[in-house]
N, C-alpha and C positions, 0 to 999 in steps of 0.2 A: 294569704299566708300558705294556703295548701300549694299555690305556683312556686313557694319562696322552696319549700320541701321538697317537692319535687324536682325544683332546679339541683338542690342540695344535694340530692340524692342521685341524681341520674348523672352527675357531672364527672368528666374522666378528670380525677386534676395531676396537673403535670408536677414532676417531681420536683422536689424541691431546690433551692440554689447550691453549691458546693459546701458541705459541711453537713447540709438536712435544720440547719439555724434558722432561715430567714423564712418567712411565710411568702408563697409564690403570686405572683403579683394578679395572676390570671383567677384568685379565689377571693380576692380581698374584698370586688364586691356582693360577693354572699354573706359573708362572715358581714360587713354592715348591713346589707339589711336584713339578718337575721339579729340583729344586736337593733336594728330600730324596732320590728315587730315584740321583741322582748321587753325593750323598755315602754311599748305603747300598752302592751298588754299589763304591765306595770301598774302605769298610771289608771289607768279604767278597774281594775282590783283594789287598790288602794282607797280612791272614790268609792266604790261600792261597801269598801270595807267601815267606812268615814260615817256612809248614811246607814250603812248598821247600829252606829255606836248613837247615832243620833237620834233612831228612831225602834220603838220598840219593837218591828218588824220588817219585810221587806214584802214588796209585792211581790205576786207569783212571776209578772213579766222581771222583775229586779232579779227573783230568786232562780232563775231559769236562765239569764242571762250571766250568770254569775259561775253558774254549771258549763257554760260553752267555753267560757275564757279560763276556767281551770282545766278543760280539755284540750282550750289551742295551745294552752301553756304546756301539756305533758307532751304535744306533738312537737311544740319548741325545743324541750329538752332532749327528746329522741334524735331530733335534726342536726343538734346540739354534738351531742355524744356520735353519731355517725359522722360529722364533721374531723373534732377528736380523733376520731378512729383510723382515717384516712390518713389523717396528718404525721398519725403514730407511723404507719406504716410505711410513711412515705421516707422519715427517719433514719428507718432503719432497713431501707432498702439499699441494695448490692447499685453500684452502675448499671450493670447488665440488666438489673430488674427495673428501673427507673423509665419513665415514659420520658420520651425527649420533649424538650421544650418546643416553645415557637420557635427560637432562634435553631437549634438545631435543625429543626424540622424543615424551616427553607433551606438552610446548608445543603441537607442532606437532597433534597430537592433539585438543587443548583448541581452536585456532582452527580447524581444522575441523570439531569441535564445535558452537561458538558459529555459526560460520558458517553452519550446515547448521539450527540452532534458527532462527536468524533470519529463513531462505526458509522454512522450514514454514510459523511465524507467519505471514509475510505475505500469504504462498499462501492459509494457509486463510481470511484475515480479507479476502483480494482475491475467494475463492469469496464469501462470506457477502456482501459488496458486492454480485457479480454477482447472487446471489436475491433482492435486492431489488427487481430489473426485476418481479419477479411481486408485489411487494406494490405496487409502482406500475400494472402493470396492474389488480390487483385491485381498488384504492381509484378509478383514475379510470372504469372501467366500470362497476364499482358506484352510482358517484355521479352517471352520464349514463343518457341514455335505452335501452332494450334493442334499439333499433329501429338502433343504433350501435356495440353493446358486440363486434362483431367487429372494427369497423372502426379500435377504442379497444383493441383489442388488439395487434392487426395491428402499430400504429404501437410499441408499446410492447416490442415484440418486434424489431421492423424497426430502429428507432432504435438497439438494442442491436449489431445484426449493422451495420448502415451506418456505424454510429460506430466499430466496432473498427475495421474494413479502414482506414478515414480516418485515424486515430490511428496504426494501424500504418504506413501508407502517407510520409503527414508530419508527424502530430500528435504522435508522439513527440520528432520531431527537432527543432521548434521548441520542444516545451518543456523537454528534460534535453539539448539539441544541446552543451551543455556543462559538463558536473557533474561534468567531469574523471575522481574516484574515488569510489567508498563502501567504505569501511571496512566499516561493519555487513553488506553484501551481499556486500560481496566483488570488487567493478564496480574493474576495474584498468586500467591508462591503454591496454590493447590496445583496449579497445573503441572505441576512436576518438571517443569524447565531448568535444569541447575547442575546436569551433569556435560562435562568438556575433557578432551584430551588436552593438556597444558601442560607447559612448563612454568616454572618460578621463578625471576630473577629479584633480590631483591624484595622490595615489595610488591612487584607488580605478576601479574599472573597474564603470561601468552597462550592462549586456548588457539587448535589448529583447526579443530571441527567440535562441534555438539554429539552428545551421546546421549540423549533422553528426547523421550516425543516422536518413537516410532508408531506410525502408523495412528495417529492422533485421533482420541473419540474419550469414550469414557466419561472420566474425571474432568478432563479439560473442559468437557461442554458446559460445564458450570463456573468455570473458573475462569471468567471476564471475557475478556475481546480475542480470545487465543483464535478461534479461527475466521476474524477479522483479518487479522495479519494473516494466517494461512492462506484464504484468497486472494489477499495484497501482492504476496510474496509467489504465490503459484500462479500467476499470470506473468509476474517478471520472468520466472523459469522458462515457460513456454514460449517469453521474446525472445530468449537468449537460443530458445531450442531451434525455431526457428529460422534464423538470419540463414543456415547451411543450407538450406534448402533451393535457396535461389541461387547461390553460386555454381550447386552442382543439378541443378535443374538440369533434364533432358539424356541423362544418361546413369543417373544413382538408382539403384535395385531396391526397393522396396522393403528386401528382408536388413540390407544393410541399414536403412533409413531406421529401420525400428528398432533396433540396437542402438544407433546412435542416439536417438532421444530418448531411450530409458536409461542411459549412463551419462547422458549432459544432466537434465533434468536429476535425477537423482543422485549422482554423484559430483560431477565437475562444477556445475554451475553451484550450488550449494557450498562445498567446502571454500572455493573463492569468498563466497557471497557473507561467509560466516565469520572469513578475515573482515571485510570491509564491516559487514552491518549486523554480526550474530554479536558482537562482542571481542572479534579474535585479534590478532598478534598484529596485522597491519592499523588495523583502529586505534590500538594502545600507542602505535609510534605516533599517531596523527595525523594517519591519511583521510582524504575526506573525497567522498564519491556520494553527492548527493541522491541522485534520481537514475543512475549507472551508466555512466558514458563507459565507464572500462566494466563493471562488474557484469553488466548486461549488452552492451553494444558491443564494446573492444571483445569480449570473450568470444562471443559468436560470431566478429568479421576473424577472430584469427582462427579459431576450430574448419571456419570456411576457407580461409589459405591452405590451412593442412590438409583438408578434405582434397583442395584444387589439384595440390602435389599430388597428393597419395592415387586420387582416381583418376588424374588425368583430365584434356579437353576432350569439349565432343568432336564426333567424328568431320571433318571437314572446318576444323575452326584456323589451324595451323598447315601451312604449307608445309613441303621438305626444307625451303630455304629457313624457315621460322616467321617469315611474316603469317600477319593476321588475314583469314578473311573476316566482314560484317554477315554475319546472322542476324538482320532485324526479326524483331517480336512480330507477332500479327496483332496487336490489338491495344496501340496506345491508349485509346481511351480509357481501358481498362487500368492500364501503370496512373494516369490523372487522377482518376476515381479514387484508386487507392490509395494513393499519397494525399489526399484530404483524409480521407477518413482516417491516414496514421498521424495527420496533423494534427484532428479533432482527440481523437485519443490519448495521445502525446500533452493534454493539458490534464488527463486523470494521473499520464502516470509521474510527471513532475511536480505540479501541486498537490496531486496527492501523497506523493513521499513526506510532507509534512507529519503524516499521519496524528493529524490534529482540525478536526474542521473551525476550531476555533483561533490558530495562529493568523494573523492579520499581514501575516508576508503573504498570504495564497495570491495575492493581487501582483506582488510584486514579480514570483515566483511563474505565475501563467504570461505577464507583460512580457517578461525576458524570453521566453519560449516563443511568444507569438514573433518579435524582432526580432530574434535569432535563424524561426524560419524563414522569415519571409527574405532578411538580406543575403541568408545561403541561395535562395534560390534566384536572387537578381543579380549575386555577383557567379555564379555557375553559367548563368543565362549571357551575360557581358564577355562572360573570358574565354566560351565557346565561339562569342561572333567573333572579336577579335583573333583567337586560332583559328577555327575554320571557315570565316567569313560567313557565316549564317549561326541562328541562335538557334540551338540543340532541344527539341521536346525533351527527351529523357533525362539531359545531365538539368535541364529545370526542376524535375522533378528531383532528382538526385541532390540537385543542388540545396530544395527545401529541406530532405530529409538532412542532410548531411550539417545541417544548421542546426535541427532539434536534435541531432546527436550529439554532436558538438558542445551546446549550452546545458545540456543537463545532468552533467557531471557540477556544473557552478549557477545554477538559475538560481538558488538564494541567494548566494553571495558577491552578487557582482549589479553592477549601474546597470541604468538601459542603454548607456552610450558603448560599456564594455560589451553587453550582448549583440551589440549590433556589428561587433568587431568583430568576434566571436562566429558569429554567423556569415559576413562575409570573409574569414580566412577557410573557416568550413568549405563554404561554396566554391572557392579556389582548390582549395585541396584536394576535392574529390574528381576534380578536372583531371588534376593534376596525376596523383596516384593511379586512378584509373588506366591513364594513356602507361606509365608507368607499370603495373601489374600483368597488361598484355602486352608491352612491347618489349619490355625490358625480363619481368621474369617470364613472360613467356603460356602467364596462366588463362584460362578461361573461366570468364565470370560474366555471365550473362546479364545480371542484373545488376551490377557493381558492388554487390552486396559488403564484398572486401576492404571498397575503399571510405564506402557511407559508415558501415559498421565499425569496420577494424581501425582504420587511420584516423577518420575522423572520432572516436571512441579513444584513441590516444591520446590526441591533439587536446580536446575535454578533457581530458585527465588535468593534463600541463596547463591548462587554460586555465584550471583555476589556483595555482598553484602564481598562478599572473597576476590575474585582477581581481584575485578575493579583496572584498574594499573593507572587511572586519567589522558591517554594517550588523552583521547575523551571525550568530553561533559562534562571535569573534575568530570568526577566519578570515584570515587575512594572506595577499601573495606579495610580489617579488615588486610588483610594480607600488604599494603601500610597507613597505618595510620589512619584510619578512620571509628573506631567502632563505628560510630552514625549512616554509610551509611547501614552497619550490622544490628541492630536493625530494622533500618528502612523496610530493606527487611523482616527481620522473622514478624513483623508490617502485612507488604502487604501479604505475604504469609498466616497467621493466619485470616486475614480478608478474603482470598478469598474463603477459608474452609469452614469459616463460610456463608458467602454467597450463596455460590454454592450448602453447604452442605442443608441448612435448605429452602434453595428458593426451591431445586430440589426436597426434601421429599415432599415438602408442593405439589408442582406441580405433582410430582407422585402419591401422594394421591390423587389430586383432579380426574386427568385422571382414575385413578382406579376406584373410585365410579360412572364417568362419564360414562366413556365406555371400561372399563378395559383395563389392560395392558396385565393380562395373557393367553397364548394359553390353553387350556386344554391339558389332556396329551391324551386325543385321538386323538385332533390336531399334537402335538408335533410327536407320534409316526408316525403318515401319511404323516408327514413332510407338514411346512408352504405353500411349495409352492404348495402344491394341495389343501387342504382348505384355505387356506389365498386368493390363485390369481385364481388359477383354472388351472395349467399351469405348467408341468416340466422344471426346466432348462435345463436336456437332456433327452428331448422327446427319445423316442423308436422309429427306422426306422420302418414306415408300412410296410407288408407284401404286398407285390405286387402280382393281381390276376394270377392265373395260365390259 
């Protein structure tokens, strides 16, 4: 009886059902066997009470045992009445004051679950984005001269650090400055995300940039998965910051370099980014840029075209007549290396644009990427032997890249038979463009950064606007019924041209008058990394004294 008591008493009991009516299922076996100990103790008083009446006394063991059961009986009724007490209270308890049940209590279990699956995912697939910086340094060093490959590092590193602070600083807040909540993250209306420059048409609301979420800390750090997506979203910036770097490899100044990636990264790349994926005015028509074939590739091969104009090729690329000479790289191995390492990463940053570790596309979603590189790079590899009678290392490698750019404007919404189509028009194209971009306009782009990023970054755009198969997010393209999803992309694609085209001239103009962009060619010849840093990438072993 003293264990029944103490269960009584020590027991948290969970609130009652809707109304405070029903008695809660998890106490009912107390309540019986306190109601057996009372009736047991019952019947053995009764009895004693019986052989009282029968006899004109009781033994001292009768009379002694009579004293115990009227003292477990007064501890029954305490037990009794704390029971009662609890039950009163539970009555007329608020929600708020209520203890959750078992059923809430796994609920609530399951969405911190889910919730806690879905930062890992992003976290880890936002890491595998950031290692990409090293396959971009490694393919654009590789493919320049070695007389540069410090200086072609430097920026590819530098880019990454200048573009965070910049994003973190206002590049976030113009582009998610109002995306309200995320559910999947956990991002809840404390964070202060809610303020947009917009207009109203109608009912619907076109936001052009975010105005809330400068310089992000505080509040937010309490307020769900806010800088989940900050690290998500701040390594896509720094791809986009990137891609320039290698087309104007071997003659960009250093002071111009850092201007530019603290006004891509915090200005240009953002306010695009916040049309397609903050919420803003391209999104509400129904553009759709899954994992950023235009928001993050197209913008950076075109900022790289304008940069080509604006600064010029290197010294000895172009003859008086206009033909090309070939500059080979010194160090293919290096461009190999790092076109794996931006293949491996290229599965963070498309499956993980789900931003859900729990969506059951990520399967679908990494297959299309993997088929998409691998036939950009066999049909890049085929259509080089057939033009120039031998198959080209570099446009191989090009050719891969130029496949994951390609499909990841549409790797949720499209077959594996579409991606592999996808992949080989890519791997063409970049052939194609390339030969295109130095013969015809005349520009120099060392690593083809132009044609992988910019062209093939377009072509993805339109590509999904083709074969969205309406399996996912019910997008659907032109080739499954739906010429208005079609328009809509050549729409967003045209718009980003324009954007990227006229924001990056205006921006390279201004760096140029500021603090120029170009090396001179006595620099150029001495190569950057001795006047730019002070410093070979492969020092000369000293001579040891004799």
């Amino acid at each position: 009886m003293a264990a029944v008591l103490a269960a009584v008493s020590s027991t948290s009991l969970p609130a009652q059902e809707a109304g405070g009516k029903e008695v809660p299922k998890a106490i009912l076996p107390e309540i019986m066997d306190l109601q057996k100990e009372i009736s047991k103790l019952k019947d053995n008083q009764f009895d004693l009470q019986k052989a009282l009446h029968d006899k004109s006394g009781l033994t001292p063991e009768e009379t002694e045992k009579l004293k115990t059961l009227g003292a477990e009986m007064d501890e029954l009724k305490k037990s009794k009445e704390i029971l009662e007490g609890k039950l009163a209270e539970m009555s007329t308890a608020t929600p708020s004051e209520a203890v959750p049940t078992p059923t809430e209590e796994v609920a609530q279990n399951a969405a911190e679950a889910w919730l806690g699956t879905n930062a890992v995912w992003v976290l880890m697939a936002g890491f595998l984005v950031m290692f990409m910086q090293a396959g971009f340094a490694l393919v654009e060093t590789g493919l320049t001269r070695a007389k540069n490959a410090a200086h072609t590092m430097t920026m590819n590193l530098m880019d990454y650090c200048i573009g965070m602070l910049a994003f973190w600083a206002f590049g976030f807040a113009l582009m998610f400055g109002n995306i309200g909540t995320n559910a999947g993250l956990g991002i809840t209306e404390a964070a202060g995300l809610d303020k947009a420059l917009a207009i109203t048409i109608g009912d619907t609301s076109y936001s052009f940039f975010g105005a809330s979420g400068w310089f992000p800390g505080g509040e937010m750090l309490t307020a769900g998965g806010v800088f989940t997506l900050f690290l998500f979203q701040m390594v896509f910036a720094s791809t986009a910051n990137t891609i320039p770097t290698g087309t104007l490899a071997e003659r960009w100044k250093i002071k111009g370099f850092v201007l530019h990636s603290i006004f891509v990264a915090g200005v240009l790349y953002p306010i695009f980014g916040h049309w397609v994926w903050g919420g803003g005015w391209l999104s509400k028509l129904g553009y759709w840029d899954f994992a950023g074939s235009t928001v993050v590739h197209m913008a950076g091969g075109v900022m790289a075209l304008v940069g080509a104009y604006v600064v010029g090729a290197r010294l000895g690329k172009f003859n008086p007549d206009g033909t090309s000479n070939p500059i080979p790289g010194h160090n293919l191995p290096f461009a190999f290396i790092g076109t794996f390492i931006l293949a491996f990463g290229w599965f963070g940053f498309n499956a993980g644009s789900t931003l859900l570790g729990t969506d059951s596309h990520i399967g679908v979603i990494a297959t299309n990427t993997a088929l998409a590189s691998a036939a950009g790079a066999c049909a890049a590899c085929i259509i080089t032997h057939l033009k120039f009678g031998r198959m080209d290392p570099s446009f191989a490698c090009n050719g891969m890249l130029a496949g994951l750019v390609g499909i990841t404007a549409s790797c949720a919404f499209v077959d594996t038979w579409a991606a592999v189509v996808i992949g080989v028009l890519s791997g063409i194209l970049v052939v194609y463009s390339a030969i295109f971009v130095e013969e015809k306009l005349k520009l120099d782009d060392p690593v083809g950064a132009i044609s992988v990023h910019g062209a093939c970054g377009a072509f993805g755009g339109i590509a999904l606007g083709l074969f969205g198969n309406g399996k996912y997010a019910d997008v659907s393209g032109l080739f499954y019924g739906n010429p208005e999803q079609f328009m809509i992309q050549i729409l967003g694609v045209v718009t980003c041209f324009l954007f990227f085209g006229i924001g990056g001239y205006l921006m390279f103009m201004f760096t140029s008058r500021v603090v120029g962009n170009r090396s001179s060619d006595v620099e150029q010849v001495a190569g950057l990394d001795i006047t730019e840093l002070g410093v070979e990438a492969y020092g000369k072993d000293p001579i040891p004294n004799k």
